[in-house]
C-alpha positions as CSV (number, residue, x, y, z in Angstrom):
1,X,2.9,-166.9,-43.0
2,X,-0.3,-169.0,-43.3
3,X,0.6,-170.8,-46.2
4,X,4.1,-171.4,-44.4
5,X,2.1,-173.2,-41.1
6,X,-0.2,-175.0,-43.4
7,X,2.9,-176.7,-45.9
8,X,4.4,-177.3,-42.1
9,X,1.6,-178.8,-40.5
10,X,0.5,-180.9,-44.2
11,X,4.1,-182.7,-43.8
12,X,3.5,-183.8,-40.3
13,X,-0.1,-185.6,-42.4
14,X,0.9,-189.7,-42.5
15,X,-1.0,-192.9,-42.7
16,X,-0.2,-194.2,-39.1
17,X,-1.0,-190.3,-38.2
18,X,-4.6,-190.8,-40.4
19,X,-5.5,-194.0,-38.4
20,X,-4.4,-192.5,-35.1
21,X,-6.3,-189.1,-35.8
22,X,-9.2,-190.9,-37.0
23,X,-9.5,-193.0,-33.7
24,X,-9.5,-190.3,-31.7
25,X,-12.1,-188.9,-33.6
26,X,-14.2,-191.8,-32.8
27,X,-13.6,-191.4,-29.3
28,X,-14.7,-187.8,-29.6
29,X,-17.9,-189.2,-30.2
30,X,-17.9,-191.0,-27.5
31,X,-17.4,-187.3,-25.5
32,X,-14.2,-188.4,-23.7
33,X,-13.2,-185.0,-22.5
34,X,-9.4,-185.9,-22.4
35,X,-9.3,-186.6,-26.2
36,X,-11.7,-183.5,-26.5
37,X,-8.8,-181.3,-24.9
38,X,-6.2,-183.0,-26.5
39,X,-7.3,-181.9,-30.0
40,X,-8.6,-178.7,-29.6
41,X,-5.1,-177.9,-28.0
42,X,-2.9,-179.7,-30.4
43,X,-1.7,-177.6,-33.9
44,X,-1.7,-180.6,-36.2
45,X,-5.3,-181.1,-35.3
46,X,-6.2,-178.5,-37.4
47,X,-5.2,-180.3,-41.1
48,X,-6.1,-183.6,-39.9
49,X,-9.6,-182.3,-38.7
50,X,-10.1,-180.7,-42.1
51,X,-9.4,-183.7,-43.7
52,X,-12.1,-185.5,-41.8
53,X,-14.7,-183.1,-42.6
54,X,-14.2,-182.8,-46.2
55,X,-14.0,-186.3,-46.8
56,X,-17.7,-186.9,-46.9
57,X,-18.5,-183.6,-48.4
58,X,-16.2,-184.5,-51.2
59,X,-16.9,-188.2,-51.4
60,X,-20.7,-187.1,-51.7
61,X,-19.6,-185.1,-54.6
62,X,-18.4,-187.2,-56.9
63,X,-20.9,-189.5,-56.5
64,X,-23.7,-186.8,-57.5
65,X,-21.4,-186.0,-60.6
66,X,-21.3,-189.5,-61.8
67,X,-25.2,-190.4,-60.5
68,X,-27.2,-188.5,-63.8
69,X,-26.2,-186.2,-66.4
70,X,-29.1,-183.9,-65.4
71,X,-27.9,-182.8,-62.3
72,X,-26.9,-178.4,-63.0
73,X,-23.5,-177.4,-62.5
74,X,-24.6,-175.1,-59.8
75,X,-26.1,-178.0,-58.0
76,X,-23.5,-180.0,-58.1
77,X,-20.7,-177.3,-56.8
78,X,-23.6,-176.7,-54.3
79,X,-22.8,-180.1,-53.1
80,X,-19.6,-179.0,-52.5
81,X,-19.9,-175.5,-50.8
82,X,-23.2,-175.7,-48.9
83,X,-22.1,-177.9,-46.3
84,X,-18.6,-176.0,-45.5
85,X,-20.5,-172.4,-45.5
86,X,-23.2,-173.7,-43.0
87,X,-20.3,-175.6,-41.0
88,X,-18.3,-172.1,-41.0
89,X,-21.3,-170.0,-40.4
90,X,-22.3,-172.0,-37.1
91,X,-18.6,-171.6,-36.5
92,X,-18.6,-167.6,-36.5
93,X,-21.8,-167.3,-34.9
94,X,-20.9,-169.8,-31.8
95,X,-17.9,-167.6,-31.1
96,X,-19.9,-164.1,-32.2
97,X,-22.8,-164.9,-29.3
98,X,-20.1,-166.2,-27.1
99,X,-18.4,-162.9,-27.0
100,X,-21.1,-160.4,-27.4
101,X,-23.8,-162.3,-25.7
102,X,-20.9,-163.6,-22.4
103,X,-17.9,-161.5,-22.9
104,X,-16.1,-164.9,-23.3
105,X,-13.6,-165.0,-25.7
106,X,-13.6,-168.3,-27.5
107,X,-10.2,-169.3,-29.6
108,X,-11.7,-170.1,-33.0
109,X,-9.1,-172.5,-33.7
110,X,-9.5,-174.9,-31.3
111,X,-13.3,-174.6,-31.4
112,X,-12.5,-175.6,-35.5
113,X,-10.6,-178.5,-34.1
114,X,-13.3,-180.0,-31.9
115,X,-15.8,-179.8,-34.7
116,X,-13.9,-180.6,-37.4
117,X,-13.1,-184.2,-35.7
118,X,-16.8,-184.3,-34.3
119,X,-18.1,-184.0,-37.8
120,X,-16.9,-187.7,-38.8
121,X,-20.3,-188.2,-37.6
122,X,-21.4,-187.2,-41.1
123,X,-19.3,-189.9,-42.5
124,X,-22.4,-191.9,-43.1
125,X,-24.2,-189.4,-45.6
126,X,-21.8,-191.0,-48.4
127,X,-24.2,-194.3,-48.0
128,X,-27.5,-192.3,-49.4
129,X,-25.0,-190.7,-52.2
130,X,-23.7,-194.0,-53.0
131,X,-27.7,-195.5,-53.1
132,X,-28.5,-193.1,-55.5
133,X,-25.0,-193.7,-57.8
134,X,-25.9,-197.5,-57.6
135,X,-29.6,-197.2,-58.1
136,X,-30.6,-199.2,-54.8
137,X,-32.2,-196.9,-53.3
138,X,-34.6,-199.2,-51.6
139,X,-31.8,-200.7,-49.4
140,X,-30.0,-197.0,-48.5
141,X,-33.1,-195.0,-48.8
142,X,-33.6,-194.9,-45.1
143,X,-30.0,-193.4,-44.0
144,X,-31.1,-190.1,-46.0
145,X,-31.8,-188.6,-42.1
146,X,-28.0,-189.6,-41.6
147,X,-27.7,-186.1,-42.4
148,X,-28.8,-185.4,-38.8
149,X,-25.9,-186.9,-37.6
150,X,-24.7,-183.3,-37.9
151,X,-26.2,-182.8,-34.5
152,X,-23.5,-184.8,-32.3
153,X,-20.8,-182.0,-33.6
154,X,-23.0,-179.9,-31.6
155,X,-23.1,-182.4,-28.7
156,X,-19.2,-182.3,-29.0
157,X,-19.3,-178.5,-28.8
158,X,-21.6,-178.6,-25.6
159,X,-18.9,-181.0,-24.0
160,X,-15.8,-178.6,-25.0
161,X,-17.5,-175.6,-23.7
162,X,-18.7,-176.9,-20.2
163,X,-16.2,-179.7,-19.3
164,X,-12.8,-178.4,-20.8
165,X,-13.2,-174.8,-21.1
166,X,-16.0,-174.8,-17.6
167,X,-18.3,-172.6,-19.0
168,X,-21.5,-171.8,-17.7
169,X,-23.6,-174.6,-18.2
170,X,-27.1,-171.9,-19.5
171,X,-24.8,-170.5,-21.7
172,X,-23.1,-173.4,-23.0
173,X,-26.8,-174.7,-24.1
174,X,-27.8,-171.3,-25.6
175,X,-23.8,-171.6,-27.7
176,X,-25.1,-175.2,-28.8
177,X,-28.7,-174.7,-29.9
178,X,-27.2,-171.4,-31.5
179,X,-24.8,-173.4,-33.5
180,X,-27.3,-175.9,-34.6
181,X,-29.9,-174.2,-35.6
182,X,-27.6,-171.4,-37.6
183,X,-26.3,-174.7,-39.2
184,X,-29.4,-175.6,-40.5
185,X,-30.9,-172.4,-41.6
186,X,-27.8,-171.6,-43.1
187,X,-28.1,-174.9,-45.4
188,X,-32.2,-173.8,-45.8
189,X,-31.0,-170.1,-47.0
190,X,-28.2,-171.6,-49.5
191,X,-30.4,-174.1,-50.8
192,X,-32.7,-171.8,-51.6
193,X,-30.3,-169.2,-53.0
194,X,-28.7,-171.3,-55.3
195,X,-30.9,-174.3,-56.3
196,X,-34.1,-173.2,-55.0
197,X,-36.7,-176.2,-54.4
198,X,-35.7,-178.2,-57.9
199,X,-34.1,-180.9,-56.2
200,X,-35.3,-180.4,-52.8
201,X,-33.5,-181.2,-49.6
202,X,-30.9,-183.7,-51.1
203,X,-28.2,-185.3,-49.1
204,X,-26.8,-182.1,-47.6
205,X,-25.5,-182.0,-44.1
């Protein structure tokens, strides 16, 4: 049944429908609470929102497979998994607290949606990648904190929660900072687990 809804919802996937989705991802990130509502309520949000947070993850990819030959394999398919793990981890554990700790029951989906468009944020982490596949480092150097930029999806979720969904504003920042910091230990843990210190922080977000 799931593979059915996501072949369904892939054909509805265009190039006007990128550009259009892509726009109003911007516009999330300006916290307009209409386009906020709009996607966390609309189906097709969910493919299109997938594509715009893979995009960087795998863009960053590629570039650390081509960069040096002695990047590890684990490394580099840490590049690819780290990033979705945390993103899902904050995910689970948003909804977890917001049920167990509020007794509010938060539609996963549509929290996916909100993020998942919120996180074109991150689409600046590909610059540092691409520094480092170029060997310029001294011009891109600096955007290595761009992986920050994976705060705002947490600015987005603060907006979804108390404007559109009129949550309690205490509990809305305790859902936030939650998400945030799970994020980022969750990145810390995997690091750790996988590729220990070697290669240090990186250009993970």
């Amino acid at each position: 049944m799931k593979k059915e809804m996501f072949k369904e919802l892939s054909k509805e996937v265009t190039k006007d429908g990128i550009v259009e989705e892509v726009k109003k991802a911007i516009s999330i990130l300006a916290l307009k609470e209409a386009d906020v509502k709009a996607v966390s309520e609309a189906k097709k949000s969910e493919i299109y929102g997938a594509l715009i947070f893979l995009l960087p993850i795998v863009v960053n990819f590629v570039f650390a497979l081509f960069s040096s030959y002695r990047l590890s394999f684990v490394f580099l398919l840490s590049k690819l998994f780290i990033p979705i793990l945390a993103f899902f981890g904050a995910l689970f554990l948003i909804v977890f607290v917001a049920e167990k700790a509020f007794k509010t029951k938060l539609d996963m989906k549509a929290l996916f949606r909100v993020m998942s468009y919120s996180s074109i944020a991150t689409w600046l982490t590909v610059l540092p990648s691409l520094s480092a596949f170029v060997s310029y480092n001294s011009f891109f150097g600096f955007l290595s904190s761009t992986r920050f930029l994976v705060l705002w999806i947490f600015v987005v979720v603060f907006i979804y929660l108390s404007k559109v969904l009129k949550m309690k504003q205490n509990d809305v920042i305790v859902l936030a900072v939650s998400g945030a910091v799970a994020y980022f230990l969750a990145i810390e843990l995997l690091i750790g687990i996988f590729i220990g210190n070697t290669y240090g922080f990186g250009f993970y977000f």
